[in-house]
Each structure stands twice: as structure tokens, then as C-alpha cells.
VEXVO-925814 format. One record per residue (C-alpha): residue in three letters; y, z, x. Coordinates in steps of 0.2 Angstrom, whole numbers, padded with zeros to 4 digits, always signed. Each point is the difference from the previous one (the first is absolute). Layout:
<rs>
ALAYZX...
</rs>
This chain:
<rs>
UNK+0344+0693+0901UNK+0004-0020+0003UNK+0012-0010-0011UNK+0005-0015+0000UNK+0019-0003+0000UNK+0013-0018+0002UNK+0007+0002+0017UNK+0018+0002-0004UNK-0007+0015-0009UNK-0009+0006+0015UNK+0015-0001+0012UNK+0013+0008-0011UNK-0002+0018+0004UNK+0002+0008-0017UNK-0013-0012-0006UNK+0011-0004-0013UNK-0009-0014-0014UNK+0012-0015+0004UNK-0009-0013-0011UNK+0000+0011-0017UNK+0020+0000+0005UNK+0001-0019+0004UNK-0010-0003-0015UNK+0011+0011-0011UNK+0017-0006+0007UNK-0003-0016-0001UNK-0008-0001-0017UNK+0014+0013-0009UNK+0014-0010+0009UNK-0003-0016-0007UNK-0001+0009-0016UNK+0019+0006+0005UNK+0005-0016+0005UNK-0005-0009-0017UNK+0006+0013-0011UNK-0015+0005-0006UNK+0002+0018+0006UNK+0014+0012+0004UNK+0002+0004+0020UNK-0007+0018-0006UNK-0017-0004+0005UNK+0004-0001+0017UNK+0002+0020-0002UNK-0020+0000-0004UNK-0003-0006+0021UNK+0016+0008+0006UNK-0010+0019-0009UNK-0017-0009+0009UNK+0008-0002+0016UNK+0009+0016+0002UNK-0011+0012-0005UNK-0013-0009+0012UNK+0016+0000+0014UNK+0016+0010-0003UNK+0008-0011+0013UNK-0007-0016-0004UNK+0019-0005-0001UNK+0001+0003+0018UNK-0016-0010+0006UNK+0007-0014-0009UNK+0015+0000+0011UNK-0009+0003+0018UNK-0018-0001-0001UNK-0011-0014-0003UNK-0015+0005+0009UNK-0012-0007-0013UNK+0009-0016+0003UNK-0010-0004+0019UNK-0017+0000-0011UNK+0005-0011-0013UNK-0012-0012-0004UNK+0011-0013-0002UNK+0006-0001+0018UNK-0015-0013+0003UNK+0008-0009-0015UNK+0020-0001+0000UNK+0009+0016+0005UNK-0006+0019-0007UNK+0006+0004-0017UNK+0017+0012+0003UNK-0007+0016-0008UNK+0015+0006+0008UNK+0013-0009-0010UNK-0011+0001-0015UNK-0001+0020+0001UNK+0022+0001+0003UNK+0001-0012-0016UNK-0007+0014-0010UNK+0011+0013+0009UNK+0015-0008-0001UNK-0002-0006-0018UNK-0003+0020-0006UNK+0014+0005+0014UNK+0014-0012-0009UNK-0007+0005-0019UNK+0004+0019+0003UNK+0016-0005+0008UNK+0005-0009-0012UNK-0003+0014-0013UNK-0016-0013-0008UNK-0011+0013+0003UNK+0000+0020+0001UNK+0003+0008+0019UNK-0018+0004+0004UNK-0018-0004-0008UNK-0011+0010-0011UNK-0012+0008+0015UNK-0015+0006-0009UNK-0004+0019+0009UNK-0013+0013-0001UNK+0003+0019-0007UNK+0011+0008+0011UNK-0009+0012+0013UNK+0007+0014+0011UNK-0005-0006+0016UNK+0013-0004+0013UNK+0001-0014+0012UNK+0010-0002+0014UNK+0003-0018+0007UNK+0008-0001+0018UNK+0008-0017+0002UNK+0009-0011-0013UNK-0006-0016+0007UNK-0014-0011-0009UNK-0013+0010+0004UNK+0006+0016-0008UNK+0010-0009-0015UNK-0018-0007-0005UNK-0008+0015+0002UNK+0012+0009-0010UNK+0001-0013-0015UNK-0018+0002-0002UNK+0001+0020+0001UNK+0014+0000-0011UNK-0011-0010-0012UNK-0015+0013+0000UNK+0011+0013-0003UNK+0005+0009+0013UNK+0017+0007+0007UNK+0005-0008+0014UNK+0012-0001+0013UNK+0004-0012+0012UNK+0010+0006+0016UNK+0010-0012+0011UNK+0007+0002+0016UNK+0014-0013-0002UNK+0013+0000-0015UNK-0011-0015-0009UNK-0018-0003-0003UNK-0006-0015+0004UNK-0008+0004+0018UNK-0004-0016+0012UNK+0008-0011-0014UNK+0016+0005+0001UNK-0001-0008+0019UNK-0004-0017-0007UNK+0016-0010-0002UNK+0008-0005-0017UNK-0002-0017+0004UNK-0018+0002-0001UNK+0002+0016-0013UNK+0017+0002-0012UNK+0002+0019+0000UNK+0004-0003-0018UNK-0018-0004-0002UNK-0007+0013+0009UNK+0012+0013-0006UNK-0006-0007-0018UNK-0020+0001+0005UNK+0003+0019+0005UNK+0007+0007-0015UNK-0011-0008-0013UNK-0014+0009+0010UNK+0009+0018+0001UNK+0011+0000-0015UNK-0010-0001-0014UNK-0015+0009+0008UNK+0014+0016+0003UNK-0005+0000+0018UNK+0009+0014+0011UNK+0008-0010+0014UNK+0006+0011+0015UNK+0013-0009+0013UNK+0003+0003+0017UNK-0015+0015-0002UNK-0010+0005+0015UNK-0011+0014-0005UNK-0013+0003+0012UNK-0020-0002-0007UNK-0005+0018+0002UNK+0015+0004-0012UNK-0004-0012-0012UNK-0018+0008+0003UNK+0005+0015-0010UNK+0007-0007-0016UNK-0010-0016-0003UNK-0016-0003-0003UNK-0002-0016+0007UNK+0011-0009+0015UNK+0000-0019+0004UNK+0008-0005+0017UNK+0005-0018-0001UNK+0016+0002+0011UNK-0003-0015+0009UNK+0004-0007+0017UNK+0019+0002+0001UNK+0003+0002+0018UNK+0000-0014+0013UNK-0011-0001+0014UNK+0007+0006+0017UNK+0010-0012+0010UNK-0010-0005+0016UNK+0006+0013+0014UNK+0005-0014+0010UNK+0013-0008-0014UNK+0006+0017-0009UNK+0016+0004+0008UNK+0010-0018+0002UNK+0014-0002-0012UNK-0004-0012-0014UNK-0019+0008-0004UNK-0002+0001-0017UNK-0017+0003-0013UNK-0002-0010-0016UNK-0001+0015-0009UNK+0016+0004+0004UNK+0007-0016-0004UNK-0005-0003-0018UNK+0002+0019-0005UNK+0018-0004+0004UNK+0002-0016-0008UNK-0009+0007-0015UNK+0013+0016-0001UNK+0013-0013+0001UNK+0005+0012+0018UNK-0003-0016+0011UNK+0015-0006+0012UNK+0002-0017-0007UNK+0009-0007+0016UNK-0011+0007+0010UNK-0010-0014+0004UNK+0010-0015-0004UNK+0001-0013+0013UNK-0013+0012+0010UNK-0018-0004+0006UNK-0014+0010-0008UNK-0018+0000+0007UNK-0015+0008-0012UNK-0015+0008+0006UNK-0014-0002-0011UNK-0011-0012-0012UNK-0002+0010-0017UNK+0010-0001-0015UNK+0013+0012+0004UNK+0004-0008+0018UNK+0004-0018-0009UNK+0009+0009-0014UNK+0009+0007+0013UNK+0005-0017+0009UNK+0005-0007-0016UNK+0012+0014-0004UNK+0009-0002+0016UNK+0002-0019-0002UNK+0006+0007-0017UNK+0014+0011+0012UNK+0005-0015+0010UNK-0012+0002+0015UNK-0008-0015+0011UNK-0019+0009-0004UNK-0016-0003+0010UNK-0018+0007-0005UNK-0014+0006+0014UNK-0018+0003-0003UNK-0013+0005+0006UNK-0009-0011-0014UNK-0004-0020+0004UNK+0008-0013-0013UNK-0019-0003-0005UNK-0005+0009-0018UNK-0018-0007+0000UNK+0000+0010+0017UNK-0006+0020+0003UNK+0016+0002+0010UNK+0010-0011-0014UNK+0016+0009-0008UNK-0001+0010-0014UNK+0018-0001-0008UNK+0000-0009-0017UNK-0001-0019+0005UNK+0015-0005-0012UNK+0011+0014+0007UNK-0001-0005+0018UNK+0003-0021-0008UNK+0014+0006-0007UNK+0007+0009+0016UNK-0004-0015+0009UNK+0011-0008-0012UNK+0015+0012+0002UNK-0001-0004+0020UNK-0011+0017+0006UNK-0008-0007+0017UNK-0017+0004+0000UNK-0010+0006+0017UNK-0017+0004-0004UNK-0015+0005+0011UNK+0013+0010+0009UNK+0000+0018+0006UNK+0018+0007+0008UNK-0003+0004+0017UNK+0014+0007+0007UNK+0019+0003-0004UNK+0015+0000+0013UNK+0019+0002-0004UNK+0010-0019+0005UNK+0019+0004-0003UNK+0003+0004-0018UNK-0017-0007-0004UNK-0020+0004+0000UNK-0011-0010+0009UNK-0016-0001-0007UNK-0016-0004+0008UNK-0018-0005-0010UNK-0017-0004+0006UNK-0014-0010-0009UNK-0010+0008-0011UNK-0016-0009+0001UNK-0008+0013-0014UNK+0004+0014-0009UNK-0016+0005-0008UNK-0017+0002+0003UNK-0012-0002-0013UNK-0015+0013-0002UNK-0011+0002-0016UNK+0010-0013-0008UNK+0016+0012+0003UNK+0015-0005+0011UNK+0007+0012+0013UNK+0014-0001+0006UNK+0001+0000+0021UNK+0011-0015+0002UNK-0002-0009+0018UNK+0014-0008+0011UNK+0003-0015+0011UNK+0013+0008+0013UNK+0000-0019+0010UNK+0006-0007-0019UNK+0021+0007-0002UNK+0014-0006-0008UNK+0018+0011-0001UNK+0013+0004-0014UNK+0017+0005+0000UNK+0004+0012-0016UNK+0014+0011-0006UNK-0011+0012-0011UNK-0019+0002+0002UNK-0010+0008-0015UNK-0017+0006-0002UNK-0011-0004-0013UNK-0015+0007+0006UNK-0008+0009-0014UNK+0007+0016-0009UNK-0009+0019+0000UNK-0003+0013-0011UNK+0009+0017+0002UNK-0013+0010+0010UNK+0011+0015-0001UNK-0001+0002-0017UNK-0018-0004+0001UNK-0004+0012+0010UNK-0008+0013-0012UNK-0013-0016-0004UNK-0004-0008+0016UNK-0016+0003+0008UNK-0002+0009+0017UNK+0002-0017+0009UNK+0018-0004-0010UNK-0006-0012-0010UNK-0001+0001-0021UNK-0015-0004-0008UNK-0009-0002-0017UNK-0014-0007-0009UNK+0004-0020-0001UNK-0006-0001-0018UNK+0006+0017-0010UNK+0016+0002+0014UNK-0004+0019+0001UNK+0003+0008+0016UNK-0008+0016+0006UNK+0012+0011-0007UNK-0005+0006-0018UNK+0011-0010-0013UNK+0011-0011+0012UNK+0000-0015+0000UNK+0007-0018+0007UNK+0002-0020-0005UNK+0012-0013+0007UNK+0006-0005+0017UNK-0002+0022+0005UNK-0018-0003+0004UNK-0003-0020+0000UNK+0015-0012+0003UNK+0000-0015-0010UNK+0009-0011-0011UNK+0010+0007-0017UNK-0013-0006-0011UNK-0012+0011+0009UNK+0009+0015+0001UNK+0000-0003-0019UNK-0019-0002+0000UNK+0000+0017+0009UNK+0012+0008-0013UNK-0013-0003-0013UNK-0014+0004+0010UNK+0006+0016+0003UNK+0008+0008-0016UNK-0020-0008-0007UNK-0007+0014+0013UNK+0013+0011-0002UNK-0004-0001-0022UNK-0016+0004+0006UNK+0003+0014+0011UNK+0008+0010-0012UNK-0013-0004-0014UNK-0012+0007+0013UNK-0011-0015+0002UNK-0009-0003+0016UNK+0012-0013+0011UNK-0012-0016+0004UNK+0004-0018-0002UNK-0012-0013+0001UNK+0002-0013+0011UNK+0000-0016-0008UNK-0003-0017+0008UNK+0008-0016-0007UNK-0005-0018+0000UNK+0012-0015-0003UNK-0002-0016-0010UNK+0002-0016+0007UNK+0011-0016-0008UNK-0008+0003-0018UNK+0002-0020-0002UNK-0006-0015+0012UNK+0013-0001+0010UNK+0004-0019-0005UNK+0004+0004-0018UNK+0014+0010+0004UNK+0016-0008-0004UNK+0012+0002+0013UNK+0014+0010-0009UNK+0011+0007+0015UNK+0009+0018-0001UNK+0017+0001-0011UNK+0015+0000+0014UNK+0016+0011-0004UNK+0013-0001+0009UNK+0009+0011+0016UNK+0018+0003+0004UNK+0006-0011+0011UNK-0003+0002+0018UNK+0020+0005+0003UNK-0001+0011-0016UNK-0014+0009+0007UNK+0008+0002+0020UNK+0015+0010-0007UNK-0008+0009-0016UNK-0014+0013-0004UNK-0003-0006-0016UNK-0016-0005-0008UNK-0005-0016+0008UNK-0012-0004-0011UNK+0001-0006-0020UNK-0015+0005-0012UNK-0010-0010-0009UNK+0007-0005-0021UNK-0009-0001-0013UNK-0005-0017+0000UNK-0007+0002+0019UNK-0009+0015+0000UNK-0010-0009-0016UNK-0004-0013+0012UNK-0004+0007+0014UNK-0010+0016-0010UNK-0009-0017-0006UNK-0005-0005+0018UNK-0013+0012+0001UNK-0017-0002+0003UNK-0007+0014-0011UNK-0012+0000+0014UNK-0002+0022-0004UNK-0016+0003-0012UNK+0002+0003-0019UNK-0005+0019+0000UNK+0015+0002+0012UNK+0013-0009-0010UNK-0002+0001-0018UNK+0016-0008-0005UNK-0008-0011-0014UNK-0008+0016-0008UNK+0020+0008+0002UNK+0007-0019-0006UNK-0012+0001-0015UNK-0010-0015+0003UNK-0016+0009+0001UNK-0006+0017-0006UNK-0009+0002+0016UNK-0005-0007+0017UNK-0015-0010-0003UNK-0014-0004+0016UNK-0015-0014-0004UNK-0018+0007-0002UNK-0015-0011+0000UNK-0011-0002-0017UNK-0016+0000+0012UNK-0012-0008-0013UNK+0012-0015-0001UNK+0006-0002+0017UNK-0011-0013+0013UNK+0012-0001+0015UNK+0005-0015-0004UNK+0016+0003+0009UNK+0012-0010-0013UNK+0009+0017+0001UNK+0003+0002+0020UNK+0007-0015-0002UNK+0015+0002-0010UNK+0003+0019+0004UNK+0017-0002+0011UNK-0001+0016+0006UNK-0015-0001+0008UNK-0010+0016-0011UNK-0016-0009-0002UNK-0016-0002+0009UNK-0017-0006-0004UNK-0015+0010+0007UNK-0017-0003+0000UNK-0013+0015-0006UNK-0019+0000-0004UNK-0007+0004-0017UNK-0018-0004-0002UNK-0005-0007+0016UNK+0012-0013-0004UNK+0018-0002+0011UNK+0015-0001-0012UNK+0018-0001+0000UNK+0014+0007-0009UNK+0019+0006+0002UNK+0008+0015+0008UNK+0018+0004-0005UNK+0011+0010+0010UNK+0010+0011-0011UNK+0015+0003+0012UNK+0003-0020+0002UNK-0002-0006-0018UNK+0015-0001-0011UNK-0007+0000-0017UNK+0006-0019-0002UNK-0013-0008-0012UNK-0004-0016+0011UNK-0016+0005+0006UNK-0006+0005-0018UNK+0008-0016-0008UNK-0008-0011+0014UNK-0021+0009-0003UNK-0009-0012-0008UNK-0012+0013-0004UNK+0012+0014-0004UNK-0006+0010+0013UNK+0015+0008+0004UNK+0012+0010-0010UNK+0017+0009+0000UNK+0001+0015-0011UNK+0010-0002-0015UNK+0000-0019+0000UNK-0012-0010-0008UNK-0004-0018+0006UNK+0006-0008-0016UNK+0017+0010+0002UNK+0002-0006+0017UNK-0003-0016-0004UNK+0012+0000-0014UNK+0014+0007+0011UNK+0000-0012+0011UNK-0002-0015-0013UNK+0018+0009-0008UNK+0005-0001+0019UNK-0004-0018-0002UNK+0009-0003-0014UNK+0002-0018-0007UNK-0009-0005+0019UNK-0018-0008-0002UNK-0013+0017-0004UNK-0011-0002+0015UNK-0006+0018-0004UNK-0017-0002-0012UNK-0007+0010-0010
</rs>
């Protein structure tokens, strides 16, 4: 099956219809901002979103994905979907807290059923599994090994992610869905076995990497991991690292969250990679491009292409030796592999008080065990996310690491197998393949409208301070920039205008085939390029005619009030009411549409 998508659409991983929402937003909110409607109808997309994405709230505060694809990055700058998703969270976050509106939202849920469902892991994964469970009616419960839920976003610093706002995310997915929450639980599988039907493992990757044998047992080798728990548990030594140098191994997400936090403590920090400074490269970093700005901006040194070679004791200090790193993956079937390659002739040195890894985190294989395959490793069906053993299953970072949005991605792909599973359908998924539209507009008839800027703390603010950084969008900008988009996603994808009451239904051109001679005046005003002429053969005798791609057209009238053969038609309309519509557009303007 093939369909054909707008690209911000395609890269964010829950696939989540960002147009209908830009469209929605930005239409409703002017409404707001003139009066003309209370701020209630926000509620009407905050239901949309959060039953499409329980923790929506949360992407808007660290995701951003769909951001890379946007079609206006050939333009101006990408539209911050971001910002525009926080706006809404935030907005419904200070209503209920300021008693506007009642603690939780009407969920709409299935008949209650008596199967049980236990979810190991309260990180995104396993919170969106269980809202979706919940929501079909069955019991769950949802074991955590820590004393919180949250998972791999309690790691991320406040800076970033207020734990007010998760904390606020969390509940208004277990509380009014009575979901059994378990802390600091460790049951093993083949307990749990015995007295639930059905078991998701979405425990995660919460320990660190090894240290390298030949760094592990100086004084001042630390992991990430153990860092940002601490700081998150509020258990960190604050003076630890004042006035203290700080080197950090790694070039994901968690190593430069990392480097910022200490700055944050009062460390002089630097960053290695093995990763080049190049994104457009195979070998570029991956950390988010604006978090590692912004730790150049707090003074983080950044060594890329680097791989640490060796570590020797000098006086109080480390001494640190790197090599180039002239790749760090191969490329095979379109796939990277990593086998990184090193210069030994190409070294420089550092001097450090505390060394930490950030080399990637790993699942907990012990309590894997009873599901790991004969060569230790943990496998399942890509699609359904079923392993072998009858009626367990797994989604999030347990099985395939990845970002949070797609740990939430794998949250609903499993609790979908999981409702099937227990309603004894056959487990298969179709693969679909997905195609992205181009700039829907010539590319010189854009207007060049630049992304709305809020503001961040102030540099020294933010070096001796872990609060959010950030501001959100108001009211007035997220209009605006809800407004930049291209609408560049296809009408049966969207639909806002049928939600908005401006059409009863999304209308596609058809060609009146008797009337129509391929005389092209259509092709040439469709702006969204949905029209074709073709030639056929009727009678020994070549002849042409129109073809209309139903995913590209919009339903906008030009082409039928353009025909001058009425060879073209959009159900509903007639041509005289088409004309008359745009004639009332007119207004007291000359009336350059004839009858």
C-alpha cells in the first residue's frame, strides 16, 4: 500500500497530521484573539492531539523531529511545530491549574473487560501503551523499577523538561484511566506469566555501557547515566565539580545534556566524539543541532572526530589521549554500521579532573533472560512487536533505541498488537510505503515570512540555573507562525476545513469528458500541480483530454472557473456558484468573472 504524505509528516515518527493542527490552531486562535470565540475551542485539538499522543505535551518540549523535513527550510526557516505543540500543553496545563478547567478530560473508553495486562517500564513506551489499553478496557498495571515513572525522561534536565510538566503529562494519562501503578516493583516475567494474560517489556536501556578496561579504575570516571539520575533525584553533590574540569565522551543527546548540566555545576566542560562537526556527512553528529549551539554558547569545548585512546594518571589530574577518527560508519544496503576507523599519527592530549562516559546505555539482560534467544539477544517481529514467547511482548528503547517520540510510536504499535492478541486475531501488519510532496507552490511566490523568535535566559541565567531556558510561543505567535505553513500535506489527510465547517466534505476535480478538449487552460492555473493533459485515440483519430490526480488536488474551484468549456467540475459546486463566490470576494472591485 503507497500513500502520499507532506514530509514533516513522514519524518515525525507517530505520523501525527501536523497541517490539520497548524490549520486548526491558527484559524481558532485568531477567533480567540478577536473575541469572537472563547479559548474553549482550543480543548477541541488539545482532545485531537492527546488521544492521537498522550504525551504530546512532552514532544513539544524536546522533540522536533518533523522540524528537519519541513518544507519551508528551502524558504525561510522550518515552521516550529515544536513550540506550536507546547502552546497547547502549556495553555490546557495553566487552565487546570488555575481551577478553569476540571483536573482531567473526559477519555471516551470501551466496556470494561477482564483481561489483565502488565506493562514493565513506566517510561514513554509503556505510559503509551498503557493509555491506549486503558482506553479499550482493560486492567492494567504498570510496574516501575524506580520510585517515578517517567523512564529515560526523567534523565533529561529540567532545563530542557520542567518536572512540573512531566509530572503533569503522567498523571493525566494514569489518573483518570485508574491505571495500577507499581514503584520500585521487580517481579520477574515468568511470575507475572502466571497471573496476566498478556506482558509488555518496555523496560528500556537504563544501564550504561562499560567503561573501556583501560579507563575504568582512575579516580574521576564517571557515566552520564549516573550523573543525570542524580541531578534528577536532586542527590547530586552541588560542589562537586565547581571550578573542576569535565571531559564527556560521547555525541548523542544525553552526552551534551550531560556537558550542559555540568557547566550548570560550575565545571570548565569539553565534549569528544567520535562524530565529525559535518551533519550533511554519514559520520556527522547526531545530537540535536540546537542543543549542541547552545552548549557552544555556554562555553562546552567541542572535539569532534575524536576517539579517546588512552588514559594515564598526571598528579591530581587525567591525561587524556585521542586519535582521529577518519569514519565511524560504513554504509551497506543503504544502512550505516558502525566500525569507526582511527588515525594513530593524528593526537592531541587533555588534562581533566572527572572523565564521563556517554557511550550508549543497555537494557537489563538479566532480567531478560527468560526472553532472550539462545544467542543472548531479544527478538520479535518488527511490525506486531511479539516475540516468541506466546503473549509477551516489547516497544520502546528494550528492543530498538531511539528517540522519545519513537519509543511512543512503539507504545501504540504495541498495545494495537497487543488489543489484537487478546481478541484472537492473526498478528500481521502491512508494510506501507510512503511518498512526500514537494513545495506545493512555485517556489518564487512564496512570501518570505521568517520563524517567530522567543526568547532564552540569559547566558549567565542559564550557567548558574536549571531552569527552563526556553519561553513558549503566546497566542499572537503561535497564530502566526501555525500561519507559516505550506499546507503542503494532501486534503484526504487533513480535513480541517470539513472539522472548521467550511465544506461539508473534501472535494477532488473530475473531468466532464464530452466537454473537455485538452485545452490546457486548467494545468495552467492549478498551483498545486494536480493536472495533466494526455493524449488518447478514439476513432482512428489522436485526442487530448485531462487527467487529475486526486491526491494532489485541493478542491479549489480555479480549474472549473477557468474551463471555458466547463469540462471540469468539483462536486457540490456549480460553476455559476463559483463564480459568484469569487465575484462576493471581489466585492465593490471591477467583476472580471463573466457569466
Amino acid at each position: 500500500m503507497k500513500y502520499l504524505i507532506s514530509p514533516c509528516r513522514d519524518a515525525c515518527p507517530l505520523m501525527r497530521p501536523i497541517q490539520r493542527h497548524n490549520i486548526l490552531l491558527g484559524y481558532l486562535g485568531k477567533l480567540v484573539e478577536t473575541g469572537l470565540a472563547d479559548e474553549e475551542v482550543f480543548l477541541k485539538i488539545y482532545d485531537e492531539l492527546f488521544n492521537f499522543n498522550p504525551l504530546f505535551g512532552i514532544c513539544g518540549y524536546i522533540c522536533g523531529i518533523c522540524e528537519n523535513n519541513c518544507n519551508r527550510n528551502e524558504i525561510d526557516g522550518p515552521v516550529q511545530v515544536r513550540l506550536i505543540e507546547r502552546f497547547l500543553f502549556d495553555w490546557y496545563k495553566k487552565a487546570v491549574n488555575e481551577g478553569k478547567f476540571p483536573p482531567y478530560r473526559p477519555i471516551e473508553m470501551s466496556s470494561a473487560k477482564s483481561e489483565k495486562v502488565a506493562i514493565v517500564g513506566g517510561g514513554p513506551a509503556g505510559l503509551t501503551a498503557a493509555f491506549f489499553l486503558a482506553k479499550e478496557g482493560y486492567k492494567i498495571t504498570l510496574l516501575e523499577s524506580k520510585s517515578k515513572l517517567g523512564g529515560a525522561l526523567r534523565f533529561i534536565p529540567s532545563f530542557r523538561l520542567p518536572k512540573d510538566v512531566l509530572a503533569f503529562a503522567i498523571d493525566q494519562i494514569v489518573t483518570p484511566l485508574s491505571i495500577e501503578v507499581q514503584l520500585k516493583a521487580n517481579i520477574p516475567i515468568n511470575v507475572l506469566k502466571r497471573n496476566y494474560n498478556v506482558i509488555l517489556i518496555a523496560t528500556g536501556t537504563p544501564l550504561p555501557r562499560p567503561i573501556p578496561p583501560f579507563a575504568r579504575d582512575y579516580p574521576g570516571v564517571e557515566t552520564a547515566v549516573e550523573i543525570l539520575s542524580q541531578i534528577s533525584e536532586g542527590s547530586i553533590n552541588k560542589d562537586k565539580y565547581k571550578g573542576k574540569k569535565a571531559v564527556v565522551i560521547g555525541g548523542s543527546g544525553v552526552a551534551i545534556d550531560t556537558a550542559r548540566s555540568l557547566r550548570r555545576l560550575g565545571a570548565e566542560v569539553a565534549l569528544a566524539c567520535l562524530e565529525s562537526a559535518d551533519r550533511t556527512s554519514k559520520d556527522g553528529i547526531l545530537a540535536n543541532e540546537e542543543d549542541e549551539q547552545a552548549g557552544k554558547e555556554e562555553g562546552i569545548t567541542f572535539y569532534y572526530s575524536r576517539g579517546l585512546d588512552r588514559v594515564e594518571k598526571n598528579n591530581s589530574q587525567l591525561h587524556l589521549t585521542f586519535s582521529l577518527c577518519t569514519s565511524v560508519y560504513d554504509l551497506k544496503d543503504g544502512r550505516k554500521i558502525f566500525n569507526p576507523q582511527f588515525d594513530a599519527s593524528d593526537t592531541i592530549s587533555v588534562n581533566t579532573d572527572f572523565l564521563v562516559f556517554a557511550i550508549g546505555q543497555l537494557p537489563d539482560r538479566e532480567y531478560l533472560k527468560e526472553i532472550l534467544d539462545e544467542n543472548g539477544r531479544l527478538m520479535a517481529d518488527p511490525l506486531t512487536l511479539s516475540t516468541s514467547e506466546q503473549g509477551v511482548f516489547v516497544a520502546g528503547d528494550v528492543f530498538r533505541i531511539g528517540r522519545a517520540a519513537e519509543a511512543i510510536r512503539a507504545g501504540k504499535e504495541a498495545a494495537n498488537s497487543i488489543k489484537g492478541f487478546l481478541e484472537h486475531k492473526e498478528l500481521k501488519r502491512e508494510k506501507i510505503e510512503y511518498f512526500t510532496v514537494s513545495l506545493p507552490y512555485l517556489k518564487e511566490r512564496i512570501l518570505i515570512n521568517p520563524p517567530q523568535k522567543t526568547s532564552f535566559l540569559a547566558l549567565e541565567q542559564r550557567l548558574h540555573s536549571f531552569d527552563l531556558e526556553q519561553e513558549g510561543f503566546d497566542l499572537k505567535q503561535v497564530i502566526l507562525e501555525a500561519q507559516r505553513c505550506l499546507h503542503c500535506d494532501i486534503c484526504d489527510n487533513c480535513r480541517a476545513c470539513v472539522t472548521l465547517g467550511f465544506r461539508q466534505d473534501v472535494s477532488k476535480m473530475y473531468v466532464i469528458e464530452e466537454k473537455c478538449d485538452g485545452c490546457g487552460y486548467c494545468v495552467d492555473v492549478c498551483v498545486y500541480n494536480a493536472i495533466k493533459i494526455i493524449e488518447y485515440t478514439k476513432n482512428n483519430e489522436t485526442k487530448k483530454t485531462i487527467e487529475v490526480n486526486t491526491y494532489l488536488c485541493r478542491g479549489c474551484g480555479s480549474c472549473q472557473a477557468t474551463c471555458p468549456k466547463e469540462g471540469c467540475a468539483i462536486p457540490g459546486f456549480s460553476l455559476a456558484e463559483f463564480r459568484e463566490e469569487i465575484n462576493k470576494y471581489l466585492g465593490d472591485k471591477i467583476q472580471i468573472i463573466q457569466g
